[in-house]
ZANU-944103 format. One line per 3 residues: number of its first residue (from 1); their letters; for each residue x, y, z of C-alpha. Coordinates in pm, 1 decimal. Each point is the difference from the previous one (the first is absolute). Layout:
// ZANU-944103
NUM) A) X,Y,Z | ...
This chain:
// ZANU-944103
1) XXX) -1647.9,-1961.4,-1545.3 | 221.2,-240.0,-175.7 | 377.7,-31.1,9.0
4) XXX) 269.1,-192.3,-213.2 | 255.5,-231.4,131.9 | 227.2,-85.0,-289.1
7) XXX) -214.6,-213.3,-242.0 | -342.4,-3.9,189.7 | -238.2,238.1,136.7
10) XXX) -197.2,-30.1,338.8 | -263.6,202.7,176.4 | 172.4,178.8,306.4
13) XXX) -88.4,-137.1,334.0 | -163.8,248.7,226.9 | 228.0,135.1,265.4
16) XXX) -151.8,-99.8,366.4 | 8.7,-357.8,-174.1 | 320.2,-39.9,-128.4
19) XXX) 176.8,109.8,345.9 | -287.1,-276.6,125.5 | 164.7,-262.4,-145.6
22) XXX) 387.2,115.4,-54.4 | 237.1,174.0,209.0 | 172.0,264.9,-192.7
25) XXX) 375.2,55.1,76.2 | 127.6,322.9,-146.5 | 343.0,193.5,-0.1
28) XXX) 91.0,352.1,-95.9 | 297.0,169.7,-127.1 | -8.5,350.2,-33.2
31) XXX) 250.0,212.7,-175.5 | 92.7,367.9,168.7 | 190.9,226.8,-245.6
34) XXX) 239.4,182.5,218.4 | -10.0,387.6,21.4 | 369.0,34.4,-55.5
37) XXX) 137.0,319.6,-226.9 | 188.5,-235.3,-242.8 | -40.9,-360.0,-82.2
40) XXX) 101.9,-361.7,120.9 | 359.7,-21.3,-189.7 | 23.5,335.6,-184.6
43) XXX) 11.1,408.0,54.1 | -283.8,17.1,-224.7 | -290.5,214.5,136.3
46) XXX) -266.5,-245.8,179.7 | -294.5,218.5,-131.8 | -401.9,-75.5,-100.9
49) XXX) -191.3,182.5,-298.0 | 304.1,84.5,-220.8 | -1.3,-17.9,-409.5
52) XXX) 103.1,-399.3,-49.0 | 361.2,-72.3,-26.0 | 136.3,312.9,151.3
55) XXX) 124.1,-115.2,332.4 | 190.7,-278.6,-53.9 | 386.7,-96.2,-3.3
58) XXX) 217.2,-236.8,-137.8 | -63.2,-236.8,312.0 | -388.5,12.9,-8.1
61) XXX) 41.4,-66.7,-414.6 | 238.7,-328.8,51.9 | 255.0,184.8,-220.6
64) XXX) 279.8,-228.5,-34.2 | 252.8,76.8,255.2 | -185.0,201.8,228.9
67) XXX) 119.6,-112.8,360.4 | -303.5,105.1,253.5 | 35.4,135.8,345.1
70) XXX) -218.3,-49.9,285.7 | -213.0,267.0,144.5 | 70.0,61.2,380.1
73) XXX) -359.5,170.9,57.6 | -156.3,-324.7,-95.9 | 188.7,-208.9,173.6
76) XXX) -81.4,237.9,310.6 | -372.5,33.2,-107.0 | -59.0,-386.2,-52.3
79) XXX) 167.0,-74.3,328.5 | -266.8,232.2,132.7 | -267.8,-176.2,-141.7
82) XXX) 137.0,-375.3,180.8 | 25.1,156.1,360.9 | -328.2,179.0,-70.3
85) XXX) -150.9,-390.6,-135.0 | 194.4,-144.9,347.4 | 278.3,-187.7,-253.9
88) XXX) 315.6,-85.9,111.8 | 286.4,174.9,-258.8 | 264.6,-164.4,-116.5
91) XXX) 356.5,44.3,110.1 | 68.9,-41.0,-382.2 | -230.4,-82.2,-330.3
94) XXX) 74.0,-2.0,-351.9 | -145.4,95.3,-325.9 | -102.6,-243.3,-284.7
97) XXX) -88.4,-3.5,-335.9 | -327.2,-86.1,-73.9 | 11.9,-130.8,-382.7
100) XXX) -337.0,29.9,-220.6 | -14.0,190.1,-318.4 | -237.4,260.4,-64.2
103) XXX) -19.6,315.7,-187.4 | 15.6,191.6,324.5 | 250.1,-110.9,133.4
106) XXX) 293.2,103.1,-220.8 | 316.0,-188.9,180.9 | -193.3,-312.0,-63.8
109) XXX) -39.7,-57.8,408.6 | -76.0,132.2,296.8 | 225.2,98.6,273.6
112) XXX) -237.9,-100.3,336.0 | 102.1,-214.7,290.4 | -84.5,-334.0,21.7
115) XXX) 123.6,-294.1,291.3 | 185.0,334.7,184.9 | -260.1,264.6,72.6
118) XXX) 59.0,336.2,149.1 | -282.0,-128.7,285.8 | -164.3,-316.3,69.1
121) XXX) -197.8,-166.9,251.1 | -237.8,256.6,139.8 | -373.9,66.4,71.5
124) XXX) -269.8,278.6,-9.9 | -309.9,-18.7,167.5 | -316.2,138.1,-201.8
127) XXX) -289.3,176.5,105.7 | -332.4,-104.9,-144.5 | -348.4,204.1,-29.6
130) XXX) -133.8,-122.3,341.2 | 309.6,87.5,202.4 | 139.6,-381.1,16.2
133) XXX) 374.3,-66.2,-118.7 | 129.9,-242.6,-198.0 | 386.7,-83.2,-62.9
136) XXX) 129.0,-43.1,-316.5 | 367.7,-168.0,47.9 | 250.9,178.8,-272.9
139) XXX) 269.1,-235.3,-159.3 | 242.2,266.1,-148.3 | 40.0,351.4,-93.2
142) XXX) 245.1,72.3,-265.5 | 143.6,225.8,-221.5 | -31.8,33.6,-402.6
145) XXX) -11.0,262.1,-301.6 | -301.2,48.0,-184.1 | -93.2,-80.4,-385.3
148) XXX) -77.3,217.2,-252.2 | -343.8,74.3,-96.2 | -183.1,-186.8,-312.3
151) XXX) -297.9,200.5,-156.2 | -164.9,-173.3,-273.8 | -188.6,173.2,-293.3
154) XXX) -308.0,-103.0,-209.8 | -154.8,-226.2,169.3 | -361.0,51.9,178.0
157) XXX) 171.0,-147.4,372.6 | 322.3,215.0,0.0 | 178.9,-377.7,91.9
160) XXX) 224.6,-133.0,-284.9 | -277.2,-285.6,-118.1 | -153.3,197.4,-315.2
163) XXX) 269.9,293.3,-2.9 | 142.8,113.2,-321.9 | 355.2,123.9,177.9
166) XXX) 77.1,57.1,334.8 | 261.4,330.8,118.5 | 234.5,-43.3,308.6
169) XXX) 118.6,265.0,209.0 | 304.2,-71.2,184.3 | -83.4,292.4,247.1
172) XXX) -95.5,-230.1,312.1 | 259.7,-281.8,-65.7 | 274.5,-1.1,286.2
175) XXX) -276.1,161.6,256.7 | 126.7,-127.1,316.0 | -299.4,-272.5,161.5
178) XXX) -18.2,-153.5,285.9 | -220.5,-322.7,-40.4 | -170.8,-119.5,306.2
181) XXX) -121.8,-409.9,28.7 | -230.7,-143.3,219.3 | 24.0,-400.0,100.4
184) XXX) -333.9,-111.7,-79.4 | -285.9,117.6,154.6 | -239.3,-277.2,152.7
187) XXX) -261.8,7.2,233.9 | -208.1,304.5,-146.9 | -246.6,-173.0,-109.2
190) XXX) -333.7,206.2,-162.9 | 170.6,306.3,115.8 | 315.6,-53.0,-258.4
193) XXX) -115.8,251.5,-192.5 | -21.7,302.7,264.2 | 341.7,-174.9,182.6
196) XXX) 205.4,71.4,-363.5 | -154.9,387.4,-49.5 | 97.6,84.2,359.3
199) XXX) 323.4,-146.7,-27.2 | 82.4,201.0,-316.7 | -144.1,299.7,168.6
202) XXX) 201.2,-40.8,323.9 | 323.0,-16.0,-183.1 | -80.6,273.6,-216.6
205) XXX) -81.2,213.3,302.7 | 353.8,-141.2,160.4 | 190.5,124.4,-339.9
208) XXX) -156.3,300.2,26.4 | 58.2,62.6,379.3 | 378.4,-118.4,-47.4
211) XXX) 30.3,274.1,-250.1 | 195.5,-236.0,-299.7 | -283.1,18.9,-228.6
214) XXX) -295.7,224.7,-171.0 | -177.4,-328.5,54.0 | -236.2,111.9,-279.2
217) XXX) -168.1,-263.0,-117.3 | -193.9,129.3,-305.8 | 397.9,122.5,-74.7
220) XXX) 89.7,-360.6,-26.2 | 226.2,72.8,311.4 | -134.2,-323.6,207.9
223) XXX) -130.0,-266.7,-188.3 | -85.6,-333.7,62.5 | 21.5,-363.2,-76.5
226) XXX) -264.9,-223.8,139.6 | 49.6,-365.6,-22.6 | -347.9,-209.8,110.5
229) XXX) -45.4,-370.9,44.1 | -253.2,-244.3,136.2 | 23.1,-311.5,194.2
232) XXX) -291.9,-232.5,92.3 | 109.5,56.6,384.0 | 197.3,179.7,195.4
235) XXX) 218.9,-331.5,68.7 | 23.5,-100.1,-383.2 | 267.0,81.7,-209.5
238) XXX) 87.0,341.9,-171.8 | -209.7,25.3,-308.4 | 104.6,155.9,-336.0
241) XXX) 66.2,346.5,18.0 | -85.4,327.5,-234.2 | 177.3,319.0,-3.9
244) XXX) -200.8,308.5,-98.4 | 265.4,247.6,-98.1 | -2.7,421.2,97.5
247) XXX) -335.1,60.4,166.2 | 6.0,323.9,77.1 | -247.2,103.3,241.0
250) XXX) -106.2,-153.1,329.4 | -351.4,-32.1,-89.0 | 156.0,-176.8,-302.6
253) XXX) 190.4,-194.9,222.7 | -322.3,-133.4,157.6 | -169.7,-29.8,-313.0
256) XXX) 280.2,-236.9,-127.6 | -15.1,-254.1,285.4 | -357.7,-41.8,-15.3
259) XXX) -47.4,-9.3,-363.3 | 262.6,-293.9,34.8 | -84.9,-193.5,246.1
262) XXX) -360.8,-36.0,-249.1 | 162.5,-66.4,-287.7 | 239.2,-277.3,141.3
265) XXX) -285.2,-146.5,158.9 | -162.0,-66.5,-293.3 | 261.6,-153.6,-188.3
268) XXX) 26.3,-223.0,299.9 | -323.4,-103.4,8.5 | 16.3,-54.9,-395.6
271) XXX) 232.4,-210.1,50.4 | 292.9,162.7,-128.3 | 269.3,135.7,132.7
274) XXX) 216.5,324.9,82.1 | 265.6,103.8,-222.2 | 282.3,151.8,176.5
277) XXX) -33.1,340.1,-237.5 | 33.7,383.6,47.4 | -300.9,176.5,-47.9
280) XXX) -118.1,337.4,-63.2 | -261.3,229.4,192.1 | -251.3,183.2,-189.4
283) XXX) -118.9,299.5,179.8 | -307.3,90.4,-261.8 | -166.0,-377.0,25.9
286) XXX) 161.6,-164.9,352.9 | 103.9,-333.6,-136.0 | 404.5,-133.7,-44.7
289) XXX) 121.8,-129.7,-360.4 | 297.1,-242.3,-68.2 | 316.0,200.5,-45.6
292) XXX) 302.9,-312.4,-50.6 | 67.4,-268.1,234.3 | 169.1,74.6,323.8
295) XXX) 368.1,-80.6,-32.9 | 137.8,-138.3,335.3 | 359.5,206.8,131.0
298) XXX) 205.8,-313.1,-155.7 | -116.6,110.3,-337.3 | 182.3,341.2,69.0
301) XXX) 289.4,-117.1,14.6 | 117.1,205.2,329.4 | 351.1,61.1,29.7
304) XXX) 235.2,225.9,204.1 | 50.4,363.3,-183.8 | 381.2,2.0,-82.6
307) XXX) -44.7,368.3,-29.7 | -77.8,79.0,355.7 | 183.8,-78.6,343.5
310) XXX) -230.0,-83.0,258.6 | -176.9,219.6,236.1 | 81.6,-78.4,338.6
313) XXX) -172.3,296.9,264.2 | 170.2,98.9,296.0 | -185.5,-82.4,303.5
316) XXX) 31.7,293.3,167.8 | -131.6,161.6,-287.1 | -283.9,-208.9,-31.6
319) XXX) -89.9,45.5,412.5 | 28.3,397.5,-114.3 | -269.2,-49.0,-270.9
322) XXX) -214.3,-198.7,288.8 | 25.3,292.8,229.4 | -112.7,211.6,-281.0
325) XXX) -283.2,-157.1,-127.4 | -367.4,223.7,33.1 | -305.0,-113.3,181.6
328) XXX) -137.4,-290.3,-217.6 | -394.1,45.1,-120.6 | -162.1,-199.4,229.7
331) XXX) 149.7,127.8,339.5 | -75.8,322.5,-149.2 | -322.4,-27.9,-103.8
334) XXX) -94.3,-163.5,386.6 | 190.8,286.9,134.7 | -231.3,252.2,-181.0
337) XXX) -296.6,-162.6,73.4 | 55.6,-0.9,392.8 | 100.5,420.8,-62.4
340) XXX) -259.9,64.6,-164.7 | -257.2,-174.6,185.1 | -146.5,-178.4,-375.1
343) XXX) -197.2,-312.9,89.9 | 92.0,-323.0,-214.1 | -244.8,22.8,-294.8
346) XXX) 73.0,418.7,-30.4 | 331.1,-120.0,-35.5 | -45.4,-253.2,-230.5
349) XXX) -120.6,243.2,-252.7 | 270.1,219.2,47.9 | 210.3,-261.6,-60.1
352) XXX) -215.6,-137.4,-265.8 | -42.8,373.2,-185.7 | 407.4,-19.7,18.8
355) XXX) -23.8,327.8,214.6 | 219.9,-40.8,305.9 | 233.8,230.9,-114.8
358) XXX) -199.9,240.8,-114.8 | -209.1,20.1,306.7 | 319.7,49.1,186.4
361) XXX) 101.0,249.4,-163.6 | -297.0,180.6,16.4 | 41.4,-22.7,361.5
364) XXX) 348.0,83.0,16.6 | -152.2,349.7,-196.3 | -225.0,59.5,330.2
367) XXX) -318.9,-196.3,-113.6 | -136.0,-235.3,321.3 | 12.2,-370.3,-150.0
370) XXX) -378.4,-11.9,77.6 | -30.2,301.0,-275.4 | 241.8,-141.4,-229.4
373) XXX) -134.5,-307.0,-1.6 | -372.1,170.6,-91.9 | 142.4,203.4,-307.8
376) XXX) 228.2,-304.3,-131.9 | -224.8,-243.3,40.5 | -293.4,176.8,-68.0
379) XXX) -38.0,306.5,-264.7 | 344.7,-55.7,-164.4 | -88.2,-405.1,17.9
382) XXX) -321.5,55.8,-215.7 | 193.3,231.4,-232.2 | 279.6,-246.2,-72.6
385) XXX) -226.1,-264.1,-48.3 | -225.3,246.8,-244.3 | 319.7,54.3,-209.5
388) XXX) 108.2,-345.5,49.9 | 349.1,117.9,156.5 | 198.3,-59.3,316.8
391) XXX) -50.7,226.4,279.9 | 374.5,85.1,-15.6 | -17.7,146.8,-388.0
394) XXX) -318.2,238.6,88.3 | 125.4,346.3,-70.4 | -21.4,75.7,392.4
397) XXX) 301.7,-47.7,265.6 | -26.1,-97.4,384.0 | 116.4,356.3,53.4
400) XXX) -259.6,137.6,-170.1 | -249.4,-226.2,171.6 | 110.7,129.4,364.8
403) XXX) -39.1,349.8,-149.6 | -360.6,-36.1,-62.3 | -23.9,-202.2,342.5
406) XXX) 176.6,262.7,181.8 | -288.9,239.3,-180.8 | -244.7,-154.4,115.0
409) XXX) 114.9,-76.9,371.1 | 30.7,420.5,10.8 | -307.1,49.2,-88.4
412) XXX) 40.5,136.6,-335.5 | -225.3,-269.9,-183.4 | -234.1,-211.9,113.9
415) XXX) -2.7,-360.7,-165.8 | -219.0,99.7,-252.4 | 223.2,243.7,-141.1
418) XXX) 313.6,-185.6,61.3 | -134.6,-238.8,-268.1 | -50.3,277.0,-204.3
421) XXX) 335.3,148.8,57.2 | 111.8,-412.4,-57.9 | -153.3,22.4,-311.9
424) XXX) 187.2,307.6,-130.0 | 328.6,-115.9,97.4 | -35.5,-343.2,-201.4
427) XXX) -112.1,227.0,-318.9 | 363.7,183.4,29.5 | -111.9,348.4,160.5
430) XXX) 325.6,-38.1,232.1 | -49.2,-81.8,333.3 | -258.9,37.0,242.7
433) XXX) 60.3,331.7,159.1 | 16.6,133.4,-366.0 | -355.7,-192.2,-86.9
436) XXX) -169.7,114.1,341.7 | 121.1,356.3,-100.2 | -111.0,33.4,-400.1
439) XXX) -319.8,-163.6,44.5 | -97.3,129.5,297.2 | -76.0,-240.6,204.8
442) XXX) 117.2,87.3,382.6 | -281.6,-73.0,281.0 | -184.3,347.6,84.4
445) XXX) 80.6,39.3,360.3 | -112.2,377.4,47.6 | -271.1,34.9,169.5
448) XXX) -190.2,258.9,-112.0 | -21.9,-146.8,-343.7 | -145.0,-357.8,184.5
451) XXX) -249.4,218.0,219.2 | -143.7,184.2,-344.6 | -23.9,-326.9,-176.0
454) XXX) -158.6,-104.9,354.0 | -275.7,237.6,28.4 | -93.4,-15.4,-394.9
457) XXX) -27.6,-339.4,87.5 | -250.8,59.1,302.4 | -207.6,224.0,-237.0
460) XXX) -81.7,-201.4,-211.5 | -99.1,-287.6,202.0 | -144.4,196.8,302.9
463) XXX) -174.6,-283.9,160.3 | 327.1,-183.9,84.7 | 126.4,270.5,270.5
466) XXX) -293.6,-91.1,204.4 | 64.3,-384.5,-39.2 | 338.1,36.4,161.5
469) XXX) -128.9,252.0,273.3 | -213.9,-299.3,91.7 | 253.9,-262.4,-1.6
472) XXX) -41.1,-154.0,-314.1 | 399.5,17.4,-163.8 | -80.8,-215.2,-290.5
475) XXX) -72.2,326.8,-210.1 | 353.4,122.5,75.9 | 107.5,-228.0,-307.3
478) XXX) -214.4,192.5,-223.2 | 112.3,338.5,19.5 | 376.3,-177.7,36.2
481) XXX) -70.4,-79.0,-353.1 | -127.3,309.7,-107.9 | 339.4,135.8,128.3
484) XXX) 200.5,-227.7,-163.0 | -189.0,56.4,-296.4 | 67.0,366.6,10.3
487) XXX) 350.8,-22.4,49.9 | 86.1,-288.1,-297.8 | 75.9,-250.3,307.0
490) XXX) 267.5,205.1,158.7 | -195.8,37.0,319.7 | 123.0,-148.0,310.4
493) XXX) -283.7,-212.7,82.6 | 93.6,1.2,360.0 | 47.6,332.3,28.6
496) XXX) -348.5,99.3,-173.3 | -195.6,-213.0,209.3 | 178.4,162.2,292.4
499) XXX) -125.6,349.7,-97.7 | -360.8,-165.0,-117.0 | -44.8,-75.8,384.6
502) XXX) 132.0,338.7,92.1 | -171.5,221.9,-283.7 | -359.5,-211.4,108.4
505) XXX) 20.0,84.3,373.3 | 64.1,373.3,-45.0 | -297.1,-0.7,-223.3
């Protein structure tokens, strides 16, 4: 594969060797859109999905004149997310304007935070596939309002290069963000890559678990920013940096740092060098194009917003939003494991699979985790992956899963027809005491009915009765299956091999 750095074009390096001979330094910055009912500076409706231009206000348009007002639910959710991140808060911060111009952006600049952040100085420590942790030190949390959205028409790449017109919808601008920065990240070495997905994960997970976000990321609601350099050592100097602009998806996230670490490689070893550019991610072919070059903050021209006081958070308050915060992911997740008696690697793919919570759940519904874990991880696991779906958007609930568990531990179905019963539910026949009932599928426990299908059996394979007499219980299997044959698998296998051994010695 080949890859363009401004004027030239070089061969990219292969991975294992470019981390062989540079140390890549990375930092993140990933944007959370808050899950507030209005937006940032304005009672408009904070809302996803509607027709363009509908929720919107003279504040989110930059209508001359329009004096904003700062939403208290942010303020309180973005605190949140710098105790969660182990951040000191500030006793007071400001907002600034952020000057570029840009269709979506309507006042002509951005009102963010920039040398007084909300939160600053913290850390979060990431878990990593094989159970070790690394810490990734966080410079600054702060607060912000969103842009508007660009979509660009007649062009084959839906980006503006080869559009005929582009549309805005000023829907999303004034969204209330919270924008979290990591100091750079050194010392990861090969294992950048995996280090930047789990980080995005990990604060995705937190968002979620703090309850200020959807933390959708195929909604757009966390995206991020991942800025990549190399070095020649880990004591040389900073190299020139990239920014690849809204990746969307962990595995994207990955995806990003690898394919960049290649490409700057072999622009090094061309002899060229990095320009300090955004780029943009392309899902379909897994490479990064030039966007513009990266502006540094001077070229914003921050200044103080004359339109807002500054937020200065009681103390007490914020000690009362301490107290309150949830269990954070990780404590949770080695809670869990140590209750439900997982070993490491089954919990890895519960983690992996993204189905903590719905394994919880399904215990909380009267499922054993051992049994959750086999229907989540198992059936469901091969029918998400079939559709090419999470297991959370399957058109089953945890409920309904410890409703066919619950069947199953009374007897009613064996495993056999549980899947069966599994089956019916995910093809919309209600739920699984409705399924078990319409198709008939509950385990024949009478007695008399096993003992006919018994002795037909016996009939017509009269030399096996004799067999067992003598000792020999290998046969039993046989008319087992005959049984089970008979009765469309309903059969309880124990039970019929039970009354095999008593129907053969009365004989």
């Amino acid at each position: 594969m080949t890859t363009t750095n401004s004027t030239h074009e070089v061969d990219l390096v292969d991975y294992d060797e470019a981390v062989a001979r540079y140390d890549p330094v990375f930092g993140i910055e990933v944007h959370v859109e808050l899950g507030t009912r209005t937006k940032m500076f304005c009672p408009s409706v904070a809302v996803f999905g509607e027709e363009p231009n509908t929720a919107v206000s003279p504040v989110s348009l930059g209508l001359p004149g329009a004096l904003p007002v700062v939403n208290g639910t942010a303020v309180e959710y973005a605190i949140r997310i710098g105790l969660a991140l182990n951040c000191s808060i500030a006793e007071t911060c400001r907002f600034a304007r952020k000057n570029y111009f840009y269709p979506d952006v309507p006042k002509n600049f951005q009102t963010s935070q920039s040398d007084e952040p909300i939160a600053f100085d913290g850390w979060l420590d990431v878990e990593l596939d094989d159970g070790s942790v690394f810490r990734v030190d966080i410079e600054r949390a702060h607060m912000e309002e969103d842009a508007g959205k660009n979509t660009h028409v007649g062009g084959s790449t839906g980006r503006i290069q080869g559009a005929e017109y582009s549309l805005i919808d000023y829907n999303r601008a004034g969204i209330p963000l919270v924008e979290v920065v990591t100091r750079p990240i050194a010392g990861a070495g090969a294992r950048a890559p995996e280090v930047a997905r789990a980080y995005v994960q990990t604060l995705r997970d937190i968002f979620r678990a703090l309850d200020v976000s959807e933390a959708r990321m195929e909604r757009g609601n966390v995206r991020a920013d991942v800025n990549l350099s190399l070095r020649a050592t880990p004591d040389s100097p900073l190299g020139t940096r990239t920014e690849t602009k809204n990746v969307n998806s962990f595995r994207s996230v990955e995806r990003a740092v690898r394919y960049e670490v290649c490409r700057q490689a072999a622009v090094l070893d061309a002899g060229g060098s990095v320009t300090q550019e955004t780029r943009h991610w392309h899902e379909d072919t897994g490479i990064t194009t030039a966007g513009r070059i990266k502006s540094d903050s001077d070229d914003y021209r921050y200044f103080p917003e004359p339109d807002l006081a500054p937020v200065s958070p009681d103390r007490a308050w914020v000690e009362q939003i301490r107290a309150a915060l949830p269990e954070m992911p990780a404590a949770r997740r080695r809670r869990l494991q140590g209750d439900w008696g997982f070993a490491d690697a089954e919990m890895r793919d519960v983690i992996n699979a993204s189905a903590i919570d719905i394994i919880a759940s399904t215990v909380a519904a009267g499922a054993s985790p051992a049994a959750a874990r086999k229907w989540w991880m198992g059936e469901l696991a091969r029918t998400a992956k079939l559709l090419d779906v999470e297991l959370a958007d399957l058109p089953i609930t945890p409920a309904q899963v410890g409703e066919l568990q619950s069947l199953v531990d009374a007897g009613r179905i064996n495993d056999k027809l549980a899947r069966q019963v599994l089956e019916g539910v995910l093809a919309g026949e209600v739920g699984p005491e409705q399924v078990l009932v319409a198709r008939g599928l509950e385990v024949v426990s009478d007695d008399g009915a096993l003992l006919a299908a018994i002795d037909a059996a016996l009939v017509a394979q009269p030399d096996i009765a004799a067999k067992i007499r003598a000792g020999n219980l290998g046969p039993v299997g046989a008319i087992i299956g005959a049984v089970m044959k008979t009765t469309r698998g309903q059969a309880d296998a124990g039970r019929v091999r039970e009354l095999v051994l008593e129907r053969v010695a009365l004989v």
